[in-house]
N, C-alpha and C positions, 0 to 999 in steps of 0.2 A: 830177603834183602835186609844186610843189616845198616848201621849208621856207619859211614864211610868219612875213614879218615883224610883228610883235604886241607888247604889252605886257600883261601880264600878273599882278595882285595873287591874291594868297595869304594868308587868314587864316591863323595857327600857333595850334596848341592842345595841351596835353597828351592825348594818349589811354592811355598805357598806361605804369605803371612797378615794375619792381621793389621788393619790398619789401627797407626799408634802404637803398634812394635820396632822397638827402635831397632833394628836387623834389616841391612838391605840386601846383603850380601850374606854368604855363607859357602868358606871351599874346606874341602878337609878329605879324609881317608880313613875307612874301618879294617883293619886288619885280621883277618880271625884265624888261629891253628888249634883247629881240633884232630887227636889222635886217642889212639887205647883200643880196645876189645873188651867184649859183653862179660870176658874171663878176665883179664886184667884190670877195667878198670877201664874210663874214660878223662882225659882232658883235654885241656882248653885255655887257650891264651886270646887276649883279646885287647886292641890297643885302638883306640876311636880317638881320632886328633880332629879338631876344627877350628877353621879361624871366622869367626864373626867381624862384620863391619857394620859400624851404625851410620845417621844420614851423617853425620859431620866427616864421615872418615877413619873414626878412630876405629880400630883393629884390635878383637883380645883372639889368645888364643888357649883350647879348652883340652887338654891331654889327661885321656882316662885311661886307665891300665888294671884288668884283669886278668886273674891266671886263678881254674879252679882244677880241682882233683874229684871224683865222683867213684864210689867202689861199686866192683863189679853188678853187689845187690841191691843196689841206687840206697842204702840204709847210710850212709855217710857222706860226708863234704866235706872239702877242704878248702879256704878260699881266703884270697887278698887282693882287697880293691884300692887303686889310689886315685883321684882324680885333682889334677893340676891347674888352675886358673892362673896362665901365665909360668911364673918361676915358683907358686905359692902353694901350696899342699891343701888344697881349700877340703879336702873328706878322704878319708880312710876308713878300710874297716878290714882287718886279720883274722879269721879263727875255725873253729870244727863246728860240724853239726852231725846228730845221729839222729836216726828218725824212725818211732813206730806209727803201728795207725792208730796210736791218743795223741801224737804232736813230734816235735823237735826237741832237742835240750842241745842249746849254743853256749860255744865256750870262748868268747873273745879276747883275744889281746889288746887290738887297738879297735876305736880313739880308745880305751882304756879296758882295763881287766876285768871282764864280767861274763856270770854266769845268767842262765835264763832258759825257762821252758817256754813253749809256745802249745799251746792247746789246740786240737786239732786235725784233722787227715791233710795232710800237704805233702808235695814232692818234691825235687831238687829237677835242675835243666834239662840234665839229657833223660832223666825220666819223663820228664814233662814231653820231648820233644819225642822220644818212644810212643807215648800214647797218645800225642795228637796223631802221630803217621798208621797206627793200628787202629783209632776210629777212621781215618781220610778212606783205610783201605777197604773199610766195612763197607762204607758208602753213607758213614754218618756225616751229618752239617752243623753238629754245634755239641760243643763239651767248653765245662768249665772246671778249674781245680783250682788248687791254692798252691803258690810254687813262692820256694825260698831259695834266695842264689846269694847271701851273704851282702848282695849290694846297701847302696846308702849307709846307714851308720852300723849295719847286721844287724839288725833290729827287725828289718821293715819285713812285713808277707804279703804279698801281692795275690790276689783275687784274680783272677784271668777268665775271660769269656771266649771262646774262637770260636770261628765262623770258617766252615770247609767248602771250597768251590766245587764245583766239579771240575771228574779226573780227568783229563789229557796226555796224547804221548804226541802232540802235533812238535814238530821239531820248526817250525815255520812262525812258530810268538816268541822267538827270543829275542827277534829284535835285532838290537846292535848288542844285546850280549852272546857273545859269539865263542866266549870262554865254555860255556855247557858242551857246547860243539866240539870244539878242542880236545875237550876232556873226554869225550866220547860219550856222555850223558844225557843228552838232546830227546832219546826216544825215551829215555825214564819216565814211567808212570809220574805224575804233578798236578799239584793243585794248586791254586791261589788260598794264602789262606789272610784272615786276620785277627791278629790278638790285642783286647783290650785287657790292660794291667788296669786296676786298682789298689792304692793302698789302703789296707785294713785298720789302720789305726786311721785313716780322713773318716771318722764316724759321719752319717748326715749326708756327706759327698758324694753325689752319684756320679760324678763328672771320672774320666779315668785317668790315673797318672800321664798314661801317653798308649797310644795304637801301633802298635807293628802290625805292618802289610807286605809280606810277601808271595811267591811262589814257591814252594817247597816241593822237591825230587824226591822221590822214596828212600834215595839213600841217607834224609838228611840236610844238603845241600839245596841253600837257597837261591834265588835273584831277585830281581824289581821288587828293589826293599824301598819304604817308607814307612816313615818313624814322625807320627804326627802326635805334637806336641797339644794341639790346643791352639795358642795364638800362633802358633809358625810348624810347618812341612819340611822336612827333610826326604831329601830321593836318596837311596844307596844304589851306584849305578856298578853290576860285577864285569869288572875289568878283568882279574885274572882268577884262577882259578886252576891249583894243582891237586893231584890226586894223590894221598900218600901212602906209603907200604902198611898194608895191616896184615898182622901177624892172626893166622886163624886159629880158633878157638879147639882144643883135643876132642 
């Protein structure tokens, strides 16, 4: 089974916040197109819109936009992140990265032109997401690695912990995601998984940047996402879900 190229929508909802977080509200939409081959290469575009509401009313709204490149021998990145507060370009970050197993060496353009090693064994996304779904299949319950995806200022290396549920092919827990089905995925081997990110440079911190929780299908393809921040929960709820042409490998 390999990683299956798809497109993939995502209602965003508020589900859970601290009290004294000014958030009462929260609607939005995650976008995600992943395509490529194990020979060609992989990518990936990714565009997360939300609009926050505090108690008075007032409304912002928060548009991130991703698109990475990944080559076939997971040893490169390519990658541009922008993320929008309103009309306002509030973080960027443009550039490569090669990687052996002593570390990374990144080559940025923006927010500005800088070189930089990273010392290290670390992976790039769709590696990382290879080897979580080749431990799920083992029938292991927890890996941890250090994964670099160019986000925040391309600086940052996240420390990640996951936790593997066990495996199902029940077609009967999707719920009202009803897209797995559609697509004809439903009896795919899956897991519940969860990943705590850390960033590397919060010395002291043991707290995690943020939790991704979902279910994960063998090919790849997730559902019942949440994305818990700390003082406030987001649900990703999959509305659509198409399956795109992949080109197989000689």
């Amino acid at each position: 089974m390999t990683l299956a190229p798809h497109r993939a929508v995502y209602d965003i909802s508020l589900i859970d916040s601290d009290e004294g977080v000014d958030i009462t509200a929260v609607s939005g939409r995650l976008v995600m197109e992943f395509t490529g081959s194990a020979c060609a290469g992989y990518s990936s575009k990714l565009r997360f819109v939300t609009q926050t509401e505090d108690p008075d009313g007032v409304r912002r709204l928060t548009d991130s936009r991703s698109t990475t490149f990944e080559s076939p021998d997971g040893r490169s990145l390519e990658f541009a992140n922008e993320t929008y507060a309103g009309p306002i370009l509030a973080e960027e970050s443009v550039g490569t990265a090669s990687r052996d197993k002593d570390g990374i060496s990144v080559k940025l353009k923006k927010p500005e032109k800088k070189a930089l090693d990273i010392a290290g064994p670390m992976v790039f996304p769709t590696d990382q997401m290879e080897r979580i779904l080749a431990s799920a299949r083992r029938g292991e319950s927890f890996l941890t690695m250090d994964v670099y995806d160019g986000s925040e200022d391309g600086e940052t290396v996240f420390e990640t912990a996951g936790v593997i549920g066990h495996v199902s092919t029940a077609i009967d827990d999707i719920g009202e995601e009803t897209a797995v089905a559609d697509a004809g995925i439903a009896t795919l081997r899956h897991w519940p998984l969860t990943l705590s990110y850390f960033d590397k440079s919060e010395t002291g911190d043991d707290m995690p940047f943020y939790v991704l929780s979902f279910v994960i299908y063998e090919n790849g393809i997730g559902r019942t996402m949440k994305i818990d921040y700390g003082d406030f929960a987001l649900a990703g709820k999959l509305t659509g879900l198409e399956l795109l042409p992949s080109t197989p490998c000689p």
